[in-house]
C-alpha positions in Angstrom: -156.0 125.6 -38.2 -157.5 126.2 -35.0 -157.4 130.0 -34.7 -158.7 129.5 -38.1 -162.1 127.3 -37.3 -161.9 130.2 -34.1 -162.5 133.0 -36.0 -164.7 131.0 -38.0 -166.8 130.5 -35.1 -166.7 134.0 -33.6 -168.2 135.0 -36.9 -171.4 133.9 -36.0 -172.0 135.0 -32.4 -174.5 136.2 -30.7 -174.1 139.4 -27.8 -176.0 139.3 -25.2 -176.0 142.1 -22.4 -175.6 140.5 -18.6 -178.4 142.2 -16.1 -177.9 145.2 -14.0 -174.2 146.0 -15.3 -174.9 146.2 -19.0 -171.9 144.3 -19.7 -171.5 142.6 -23.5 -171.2 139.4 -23.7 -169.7 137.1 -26.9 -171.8 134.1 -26.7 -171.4 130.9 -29.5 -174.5 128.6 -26.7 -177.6 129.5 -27.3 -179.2 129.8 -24.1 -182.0 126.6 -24.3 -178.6 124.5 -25.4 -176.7 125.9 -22.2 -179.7 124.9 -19.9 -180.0 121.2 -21.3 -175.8 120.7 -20.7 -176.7 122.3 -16.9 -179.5 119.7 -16.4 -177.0 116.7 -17.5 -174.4 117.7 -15.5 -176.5 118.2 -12.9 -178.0 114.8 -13.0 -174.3 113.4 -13.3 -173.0 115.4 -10.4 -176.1 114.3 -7.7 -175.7 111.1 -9.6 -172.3 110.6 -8.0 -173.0 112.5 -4.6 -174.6 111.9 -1.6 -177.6 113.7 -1.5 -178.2 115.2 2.7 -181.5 113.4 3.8 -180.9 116.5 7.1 -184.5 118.0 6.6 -183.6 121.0 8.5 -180.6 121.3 6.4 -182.4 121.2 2.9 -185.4 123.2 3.8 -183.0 126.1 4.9 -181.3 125.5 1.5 -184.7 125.5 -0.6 -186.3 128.5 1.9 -183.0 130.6 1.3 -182.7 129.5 -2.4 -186.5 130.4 -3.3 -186.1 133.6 -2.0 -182.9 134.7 -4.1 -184.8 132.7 -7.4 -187.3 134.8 -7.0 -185.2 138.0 -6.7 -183.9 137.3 -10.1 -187.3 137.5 -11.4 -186.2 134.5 -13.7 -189.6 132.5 -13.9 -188.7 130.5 -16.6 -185.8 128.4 -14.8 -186.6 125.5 -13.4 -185.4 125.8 -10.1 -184.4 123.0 -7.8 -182.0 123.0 -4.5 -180.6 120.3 -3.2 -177.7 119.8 0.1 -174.4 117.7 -0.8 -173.1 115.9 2.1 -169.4 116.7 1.4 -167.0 118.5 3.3 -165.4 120.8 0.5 -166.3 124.1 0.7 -168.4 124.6 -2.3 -171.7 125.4 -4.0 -172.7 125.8 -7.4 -176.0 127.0 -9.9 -175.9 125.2 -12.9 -178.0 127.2 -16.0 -181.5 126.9 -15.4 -181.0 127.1 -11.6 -180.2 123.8 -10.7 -178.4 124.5 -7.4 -176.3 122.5 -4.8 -174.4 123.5 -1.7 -172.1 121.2 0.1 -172.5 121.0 3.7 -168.8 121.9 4.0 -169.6 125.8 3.5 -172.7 125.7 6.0 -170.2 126.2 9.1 -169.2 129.9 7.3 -172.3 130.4 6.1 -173.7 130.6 9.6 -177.0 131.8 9.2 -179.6 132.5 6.7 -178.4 135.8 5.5 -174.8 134.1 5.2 -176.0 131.7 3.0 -177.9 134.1 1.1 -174.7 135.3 0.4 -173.7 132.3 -1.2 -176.6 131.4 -3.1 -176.7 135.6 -4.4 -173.4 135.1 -6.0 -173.9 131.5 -7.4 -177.2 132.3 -9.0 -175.9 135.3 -10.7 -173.2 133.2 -12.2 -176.0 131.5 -14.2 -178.3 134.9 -14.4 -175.3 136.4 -16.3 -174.5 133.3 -18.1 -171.2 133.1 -17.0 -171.1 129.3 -18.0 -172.2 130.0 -21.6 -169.7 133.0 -21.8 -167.1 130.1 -20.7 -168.3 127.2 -22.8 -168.2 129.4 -26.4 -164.7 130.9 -25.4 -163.7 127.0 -24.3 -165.1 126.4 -27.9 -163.7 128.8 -29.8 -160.2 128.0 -28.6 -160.3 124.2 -29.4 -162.0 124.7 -32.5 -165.3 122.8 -31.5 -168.9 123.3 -32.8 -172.2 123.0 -30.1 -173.0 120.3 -32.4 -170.3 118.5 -31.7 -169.7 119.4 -27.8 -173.3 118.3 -27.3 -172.9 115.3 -28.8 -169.5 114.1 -26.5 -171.7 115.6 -23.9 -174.8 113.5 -25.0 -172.1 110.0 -25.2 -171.7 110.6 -21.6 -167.9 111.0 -22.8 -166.0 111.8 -19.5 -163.2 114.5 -20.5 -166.7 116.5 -22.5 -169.0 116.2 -19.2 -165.8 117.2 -16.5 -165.2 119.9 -19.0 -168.7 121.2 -19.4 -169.3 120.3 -16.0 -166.2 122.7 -14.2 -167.0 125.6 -17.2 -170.8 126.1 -16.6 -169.7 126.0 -12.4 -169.7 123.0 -10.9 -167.5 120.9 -8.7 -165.7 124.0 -7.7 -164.7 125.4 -4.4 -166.4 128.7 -3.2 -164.0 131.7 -2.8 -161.0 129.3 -2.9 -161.2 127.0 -6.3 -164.3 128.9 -8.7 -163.3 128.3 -12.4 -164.5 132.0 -13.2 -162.0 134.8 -14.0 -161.8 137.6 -11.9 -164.0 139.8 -13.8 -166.6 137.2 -13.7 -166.3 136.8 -10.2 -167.2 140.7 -9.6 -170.0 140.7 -11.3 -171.4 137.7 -9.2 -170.7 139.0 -6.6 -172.4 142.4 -7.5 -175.1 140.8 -8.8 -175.6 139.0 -6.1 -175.1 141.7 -3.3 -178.6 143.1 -5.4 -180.6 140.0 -5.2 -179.9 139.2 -1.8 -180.7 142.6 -0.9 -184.2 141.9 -3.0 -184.8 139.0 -1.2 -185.1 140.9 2.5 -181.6 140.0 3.1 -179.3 142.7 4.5 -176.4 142.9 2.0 -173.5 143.7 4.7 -174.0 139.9 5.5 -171.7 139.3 2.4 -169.1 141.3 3.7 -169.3 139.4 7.0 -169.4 136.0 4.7 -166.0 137.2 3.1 -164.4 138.1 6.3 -164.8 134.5 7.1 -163.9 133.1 4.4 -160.9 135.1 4.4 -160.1 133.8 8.0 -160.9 129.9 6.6 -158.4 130.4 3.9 -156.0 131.7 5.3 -152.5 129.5 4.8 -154.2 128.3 1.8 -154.3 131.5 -0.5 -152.6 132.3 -3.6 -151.0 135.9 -4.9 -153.6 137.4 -6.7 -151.5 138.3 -9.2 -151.2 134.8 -10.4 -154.5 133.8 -9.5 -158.1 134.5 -11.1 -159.7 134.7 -8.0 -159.6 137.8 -6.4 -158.4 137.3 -2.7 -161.1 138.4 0.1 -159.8 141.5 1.2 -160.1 142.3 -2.3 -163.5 140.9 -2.5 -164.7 143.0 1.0 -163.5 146.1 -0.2 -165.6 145.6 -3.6 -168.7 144.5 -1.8 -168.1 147.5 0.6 -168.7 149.9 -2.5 -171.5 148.3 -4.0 -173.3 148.4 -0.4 -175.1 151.3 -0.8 -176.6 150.6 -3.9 -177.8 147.0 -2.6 -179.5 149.4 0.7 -181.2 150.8 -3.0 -183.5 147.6 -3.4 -183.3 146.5 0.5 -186.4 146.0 2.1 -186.4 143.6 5.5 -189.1 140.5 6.1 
């Protein structure tokens, strides 16, 4: 019955086309929808955190962040940064750019350019709607409608808010834990390599970023062949290739 109420479902999707790579996407959220489940998980998430009160920190987050938002050219989100104090190695943008990062990644990060890097490739993840893509194939499989995911969502009940929390990107680990397939993964990280580089940040700064976070997980790293995640060598060599087309849109501030 549920492949059944599946292909019932996929009957009545919607493409859309992500930005810069043209890639087709099956989508059962309507955008608006996936926006309003980012804002609730947000609100849980910062709910349950602790919130930096380091000024330095979280103007370096919003200064970075605001820069990359406005790469995107997505005026219509509702962007807000915030700094986690935590010490997982993680940072997340929820659809319609709510954004955290944990101070756990800052000693990688480095620098401003470093965690440009970061933000670049979590903000695509919401840019290409990477959580919606998720959430309808998450639906699709266990036979659910967005009427009835938004309202387990909307009863606060706690296996619906992990699950849409983890699928649209939260509370997952940067380069070591993201919930994203590897194809996913790519594409953030292209698309981020082009709005970092729009933002007056040089995009070899990524490659450094990787090279580090290669060195941080190392010990800790699964075969790719059995993992989602493509491993950072993996990673550098991709970013290495869509360099010069980042150098394209490059302009330094």
């Amino acid at each position: 019955m549920r492949w059944l109420i599946a292909l019932v479902l996929l009957g009545a999707v919607a493409c859309e086309t992500v930005p810069i790579t043209g890639r087709s996407q099956i989508m059962l959220v309507p955008e608006g929808d996936e926006v309003k489940m980012g804002l609730a998980s947000y609100q849980e998430i910062l709910g349950k955190s602790k919130v930096s009160a380091d000024t330095r920190l979280s103007e370096q987050v919003t200064r970075v962040g605001r820069r990359i938002a406005a790469a995107t050219e997505r005026t219509d989100y509702q962007w807000e940064f915030k700094v986690i104090e935590d010490s997982q190695v993680n940072a997340f943008c929820l659809p319609g750019g709510k954004v955290a990062v944990y101070t756990g990644i800052l000693p990688i990060t480095r620098d401003d350019a470093g965690l440009a890097a970061v933000l670049g490739h979590e903000v695509s993840h919401a840019i290409a709607r990477h959580g919606g893509e998720r959430l309808s194939q998450e639906m699709a499989v266990h036979g659910l409608t967005l009427a009835t995911t938004q309202t387990l969502l909307a009863g606060r009940d706690p296996g619906t808010v992990q699950l849409v929390s983890g699928v649209l990107g939260a509370g997952a680990s940067v380069g070591l834990l993201l919930p994203w397939g590897r194809a996913q993964e790519s594409e953030a990280d292209h698309l981020g390599l082009i709005y970092m580089a729009k933002a007056g940040y040089h995009p070899s700064a990524a490659r450094d970023l990787w090279v580090r976070m290669g060195e941080a997980s190392k010990g800790n790293r699964p075969i790719e062949f059995l993992s989602t995640h493509p491993l950072p060598e993996t990673r550098i060599a991709q970013i290495e290739g869509w360099i010069p087309e980042a150098l394209k849109y490059y302009k330094p501030r």
